[in-house]
C-alpha positions as CSV (number, residue, x, y, z in Angstrom):
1,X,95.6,-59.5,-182.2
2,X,94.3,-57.5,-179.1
3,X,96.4,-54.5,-177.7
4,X,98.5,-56.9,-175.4
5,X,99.4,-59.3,-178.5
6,X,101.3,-57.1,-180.3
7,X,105.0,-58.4,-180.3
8,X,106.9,-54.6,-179.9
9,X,110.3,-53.6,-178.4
10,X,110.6,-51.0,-175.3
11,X,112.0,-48.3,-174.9
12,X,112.7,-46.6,-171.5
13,X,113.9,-43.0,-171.7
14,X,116.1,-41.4,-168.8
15,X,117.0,-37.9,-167.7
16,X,116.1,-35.1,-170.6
17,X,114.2,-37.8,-172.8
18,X,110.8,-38.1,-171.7
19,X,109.2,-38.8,-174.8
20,X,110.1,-40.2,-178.4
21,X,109.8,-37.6,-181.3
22,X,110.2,-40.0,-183.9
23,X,107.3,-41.9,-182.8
24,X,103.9,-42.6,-185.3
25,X,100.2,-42.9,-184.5
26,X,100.8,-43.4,-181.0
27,X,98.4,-43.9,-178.6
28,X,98.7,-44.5,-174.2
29,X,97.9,-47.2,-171.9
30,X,97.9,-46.7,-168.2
31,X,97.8,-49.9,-166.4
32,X,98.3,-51.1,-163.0
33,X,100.5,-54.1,-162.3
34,X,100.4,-56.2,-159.2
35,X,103.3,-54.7,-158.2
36,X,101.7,-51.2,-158.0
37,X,102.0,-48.5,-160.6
38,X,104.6,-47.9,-163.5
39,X,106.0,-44.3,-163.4
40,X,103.5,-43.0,-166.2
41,X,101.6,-43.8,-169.0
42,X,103.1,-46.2,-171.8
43,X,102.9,-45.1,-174.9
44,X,102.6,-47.3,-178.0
45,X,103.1,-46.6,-181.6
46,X,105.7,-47.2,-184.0
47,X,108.9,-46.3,-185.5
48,X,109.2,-46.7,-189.1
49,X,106.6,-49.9,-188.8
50,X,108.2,-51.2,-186.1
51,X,106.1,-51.4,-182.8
52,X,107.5,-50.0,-179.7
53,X,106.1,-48.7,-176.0
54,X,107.6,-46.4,-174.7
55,X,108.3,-45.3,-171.0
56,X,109.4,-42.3,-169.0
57,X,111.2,-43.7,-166.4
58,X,111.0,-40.7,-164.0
59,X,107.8,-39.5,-165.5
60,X,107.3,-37.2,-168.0
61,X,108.0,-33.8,-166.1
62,X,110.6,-35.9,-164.6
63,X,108.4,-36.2,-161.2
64,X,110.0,-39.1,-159.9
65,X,113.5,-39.7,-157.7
66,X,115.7,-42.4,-159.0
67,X,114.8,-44.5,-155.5
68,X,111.2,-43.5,-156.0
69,X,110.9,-45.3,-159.4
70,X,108.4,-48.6,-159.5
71,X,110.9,-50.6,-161.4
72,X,108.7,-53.9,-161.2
73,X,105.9,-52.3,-162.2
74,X,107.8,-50.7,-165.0
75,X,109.2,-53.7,-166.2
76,X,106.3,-56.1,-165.2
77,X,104.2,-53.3,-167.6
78,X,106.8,-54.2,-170.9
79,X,106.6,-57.7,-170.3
80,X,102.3,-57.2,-170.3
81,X,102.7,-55.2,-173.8
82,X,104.4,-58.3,-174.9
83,X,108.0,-57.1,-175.3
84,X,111.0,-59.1,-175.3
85,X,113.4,-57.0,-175.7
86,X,114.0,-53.6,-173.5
87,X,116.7,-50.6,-174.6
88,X,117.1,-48.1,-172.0
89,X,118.1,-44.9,-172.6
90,X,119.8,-42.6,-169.6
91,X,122.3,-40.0,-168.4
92,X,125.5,-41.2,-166.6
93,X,128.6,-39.5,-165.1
94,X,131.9,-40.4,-166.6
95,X,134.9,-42.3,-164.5
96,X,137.2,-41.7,-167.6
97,X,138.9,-38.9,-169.0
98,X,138.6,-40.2,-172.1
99,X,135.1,-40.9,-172.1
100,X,133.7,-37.1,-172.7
101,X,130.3,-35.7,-171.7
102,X,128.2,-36.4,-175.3
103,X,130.1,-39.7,-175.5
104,X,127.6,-42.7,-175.1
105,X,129.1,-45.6,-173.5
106,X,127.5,-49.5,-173.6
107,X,128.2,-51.1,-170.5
108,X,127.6,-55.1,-170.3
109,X,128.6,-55.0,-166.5
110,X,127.1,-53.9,-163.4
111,X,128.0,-52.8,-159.8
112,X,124.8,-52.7,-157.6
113,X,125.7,-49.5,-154.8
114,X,121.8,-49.5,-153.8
115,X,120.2,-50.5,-150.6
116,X,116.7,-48.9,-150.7
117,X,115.1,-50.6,-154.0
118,X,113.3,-53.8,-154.4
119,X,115.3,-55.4,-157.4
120,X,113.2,-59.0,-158.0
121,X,110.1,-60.2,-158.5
122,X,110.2,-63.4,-156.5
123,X,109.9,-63.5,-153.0
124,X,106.3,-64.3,-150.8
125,X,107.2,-68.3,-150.9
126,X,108.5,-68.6,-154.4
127,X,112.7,-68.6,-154.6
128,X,114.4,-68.0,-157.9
129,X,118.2,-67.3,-158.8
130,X,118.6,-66.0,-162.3
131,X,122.4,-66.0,-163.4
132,X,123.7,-61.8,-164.0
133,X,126.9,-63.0,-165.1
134,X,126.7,-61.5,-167.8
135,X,123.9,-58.5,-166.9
136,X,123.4,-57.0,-170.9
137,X,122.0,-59.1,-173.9
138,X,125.3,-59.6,-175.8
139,X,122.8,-59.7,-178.9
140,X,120.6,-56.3,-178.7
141,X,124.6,-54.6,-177.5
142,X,126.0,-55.8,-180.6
143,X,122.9,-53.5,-182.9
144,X,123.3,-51.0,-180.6
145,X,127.1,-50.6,-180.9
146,X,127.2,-51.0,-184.7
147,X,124.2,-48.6,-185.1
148,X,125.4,-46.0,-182.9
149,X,129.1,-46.1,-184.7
150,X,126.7,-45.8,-188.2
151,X,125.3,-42.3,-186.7
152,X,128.3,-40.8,-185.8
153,X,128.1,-40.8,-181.8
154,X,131.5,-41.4,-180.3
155,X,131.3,-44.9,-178.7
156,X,132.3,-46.7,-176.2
157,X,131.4,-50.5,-176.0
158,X,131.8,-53.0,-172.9
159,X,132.6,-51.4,-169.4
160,X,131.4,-51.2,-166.0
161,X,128.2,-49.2,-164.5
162,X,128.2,-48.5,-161.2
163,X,125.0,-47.7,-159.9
164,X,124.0,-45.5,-156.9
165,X,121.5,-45.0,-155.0
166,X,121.4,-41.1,-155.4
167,X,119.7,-38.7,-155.2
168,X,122.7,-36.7,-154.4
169,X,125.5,-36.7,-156.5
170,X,128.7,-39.0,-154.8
171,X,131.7,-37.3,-152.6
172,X,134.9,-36.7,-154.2
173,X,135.9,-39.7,-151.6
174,X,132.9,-41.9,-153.1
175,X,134.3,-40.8,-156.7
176,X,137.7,-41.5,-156.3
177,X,137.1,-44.8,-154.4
178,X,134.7,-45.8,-157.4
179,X,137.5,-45.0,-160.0
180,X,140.1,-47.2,-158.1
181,X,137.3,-49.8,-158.8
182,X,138.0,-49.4,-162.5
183,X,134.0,-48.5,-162.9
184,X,133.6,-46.5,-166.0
185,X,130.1,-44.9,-165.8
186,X,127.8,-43.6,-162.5
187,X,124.3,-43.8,-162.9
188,X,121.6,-44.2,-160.3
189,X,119.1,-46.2,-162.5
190,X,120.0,-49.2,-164.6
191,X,120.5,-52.0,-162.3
192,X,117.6,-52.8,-161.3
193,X,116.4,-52.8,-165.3
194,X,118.6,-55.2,-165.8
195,X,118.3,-57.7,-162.5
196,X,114.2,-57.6,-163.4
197,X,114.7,-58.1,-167.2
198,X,117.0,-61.0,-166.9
199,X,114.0,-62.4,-164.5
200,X,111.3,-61.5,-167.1
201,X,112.9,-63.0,-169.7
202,X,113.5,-60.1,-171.7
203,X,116.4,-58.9,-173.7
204,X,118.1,-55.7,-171.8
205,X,120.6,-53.6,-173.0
206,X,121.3,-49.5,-171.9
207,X,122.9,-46.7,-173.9
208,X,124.1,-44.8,-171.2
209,X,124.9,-41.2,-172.4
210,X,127.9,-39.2,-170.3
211,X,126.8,-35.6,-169.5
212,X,130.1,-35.0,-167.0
213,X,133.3,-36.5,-165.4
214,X,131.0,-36.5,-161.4
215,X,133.7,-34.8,-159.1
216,X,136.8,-36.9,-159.4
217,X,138.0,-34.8,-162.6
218,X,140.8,-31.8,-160.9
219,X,140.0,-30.3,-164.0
220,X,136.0,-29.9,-164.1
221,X,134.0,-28.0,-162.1
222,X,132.0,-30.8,-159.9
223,X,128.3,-31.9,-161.1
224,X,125.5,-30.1,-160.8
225,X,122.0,-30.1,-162.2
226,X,122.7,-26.4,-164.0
227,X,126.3,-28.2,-166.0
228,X,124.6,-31.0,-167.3
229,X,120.9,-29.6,-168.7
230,X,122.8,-28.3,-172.1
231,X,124.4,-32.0,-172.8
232,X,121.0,-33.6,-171.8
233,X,119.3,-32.0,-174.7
234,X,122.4,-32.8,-176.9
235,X,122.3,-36.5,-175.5
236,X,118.8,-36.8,-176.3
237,X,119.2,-35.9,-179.9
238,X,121.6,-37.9,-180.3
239,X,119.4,-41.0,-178.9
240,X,116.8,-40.2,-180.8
241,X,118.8,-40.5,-183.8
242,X,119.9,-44.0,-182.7
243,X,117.0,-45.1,-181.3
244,X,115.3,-44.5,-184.9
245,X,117.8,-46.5,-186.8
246,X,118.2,-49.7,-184.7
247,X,115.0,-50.7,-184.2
248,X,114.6,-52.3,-187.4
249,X,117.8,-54.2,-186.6
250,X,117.1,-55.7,-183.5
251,X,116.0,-59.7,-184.8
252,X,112.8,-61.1,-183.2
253,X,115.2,-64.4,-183.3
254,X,118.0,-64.1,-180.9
255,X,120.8,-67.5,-179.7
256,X,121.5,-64.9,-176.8
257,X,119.4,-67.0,-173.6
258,X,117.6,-64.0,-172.1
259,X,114.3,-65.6,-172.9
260,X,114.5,-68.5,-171.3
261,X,116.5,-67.2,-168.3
262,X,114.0,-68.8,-165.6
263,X,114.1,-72.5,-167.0
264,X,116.7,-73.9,-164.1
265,X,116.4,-70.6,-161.8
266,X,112.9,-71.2,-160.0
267,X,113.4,-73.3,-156.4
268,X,110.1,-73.6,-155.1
269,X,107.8,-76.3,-156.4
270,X,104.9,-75.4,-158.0
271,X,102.3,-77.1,-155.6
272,X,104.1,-74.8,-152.3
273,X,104.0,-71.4,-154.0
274,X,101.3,-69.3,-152.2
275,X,98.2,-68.6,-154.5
276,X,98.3,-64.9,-153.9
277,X,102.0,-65.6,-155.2
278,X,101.4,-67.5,-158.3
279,X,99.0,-64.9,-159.3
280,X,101.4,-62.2,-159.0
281,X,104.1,-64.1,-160.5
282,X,102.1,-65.5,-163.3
283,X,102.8,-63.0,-166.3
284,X,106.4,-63.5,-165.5
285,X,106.9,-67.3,-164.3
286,X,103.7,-69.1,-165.0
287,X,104.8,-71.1,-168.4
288,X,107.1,-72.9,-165.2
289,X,104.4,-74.3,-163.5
290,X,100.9,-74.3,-166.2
């Protein structure tokens, strides 16, 4: 098998994780997608035997805003290491007084507050609707939740992310409008993950670790960079710990649908898509129309 052959699982690592400790003889690719650059190198290796690449999603050094982030290329880069199924790892704010900063929470549903990011892969004379009824991969959420529970992190499973565009953190009117939602976790990255792994075909689910309650909470002093860096580093132990453990759990078979989430979802006939278009498009959509 050539470097691109090698069936692995991703991993994308948030705020305070920007690289995987438990990773062996690990080696990085840089590549460049047609959708312009991922936001660092990948780095490949594995976790007892099991092969996994590795992102920073805001670069390691954490160079990149959360608007600023190439999540096509990101994702588009996965797909090209031949991965099917994508964990993401990242910070969130809490929307619940019971769900405590160090708690990690595993939302399966999404609330899209964004308007500056390009969240599809289609587009330029080829139409697609993939369905994001149901956003996570109830199959990779289960292994997750089980395996978290197994290493002692306080769990939350099922919920709602809300995600922002950021970078600031939200008003106290944002907040408490977003808690009247019923929205349990604020984050400013997942979304768009999620949107362009259901159109890659790939298995997504995040573990969404709380590192504060944002600035609805009477109680808590409101968010800033300086309250959350000590939880980061605790949050990132802790997803290290999980991260190591469930890989070897997550099945390469899986009844969950992800992978064949394009079959009814493409509009556009094959002979009017745009050459320039099927090029671009043909990692993630050309099976539809070889």
């Amino acid at each position: 098998m050539t470097l691109h052959e090698i069936p692995r699982i991703g991993l994308v690592g948030g705020s305070g994780l920007y690289s995987l400790p438990s990773l062996e003889r690990h080696t990085e690719v840089v590549l460049e997608t047609p959708f312009g650059s991922p936001s660092d190198a990948f780095v490949l290796g594995a976790v007892d035997g099991v092969a996994v690449a590795f992102l920073a999603r805001h670069g390691r050094g954490h160079r990149v805003l959360p608007s600023e982030i190439n999540f096509r290329a990101n994702i588009w880069g996965f797909k090209k290491l031949c991965c099917d199924a994508l964990v993401s790892i990242s910070a969130c704010g809490s929307m619940k007084k019971d769900y405590q900063p160090g708690h990690l929470v595993l939302p399966d549903q999404f609330i899209d507050r964004t308007v500056h990011r390009a969240s599809t892969f289609f587009g330029e004379g080829c139409v697609a609707h993939v369905s994001m009824a149901h956003p996570v991969c109830p199959e990779l959420l289960g292994v997750l939740d089980a395996t978290a529970r197994e290493a002692g992190a306080a769990t939350h499973r099922g919920g709602t992310y809300l995600c922002m565009e950021g970078p600031q953190f939200s008003t106290k009117a944002e907040s408490l409008l977003y808690r009247s939602w019923g929205v349990d976790v604020i984050g400013m990255t997942n979304y768009q993950e999620a949107k362009l792994c259901r159109e890659a075909e790939i298995c997504y689910a995040t573990m969404a670790l709380v590192t504060d309650y944002d600035c609805w909470h009477e109680e808590e002093q409101a968010v800033s960079v300086e309250a959350i860096l000590d939880t980061l580093h605790k949050n990132a132990e802790t997803a290290n710990r999980i991260v190591t453990r469930v890989l070897g759990r997550i099945r390469s078979e899986r009844p969950c649908g992800c992978r064949s989430a394009l079959a009814s979802a493409i509009l556009t006939r094959p002979e009017g898509i745009p050459e320039r278009t099927r090029e671009k498009l043909a990692l993630i959509a050309g099976k539809y129309w070889e």
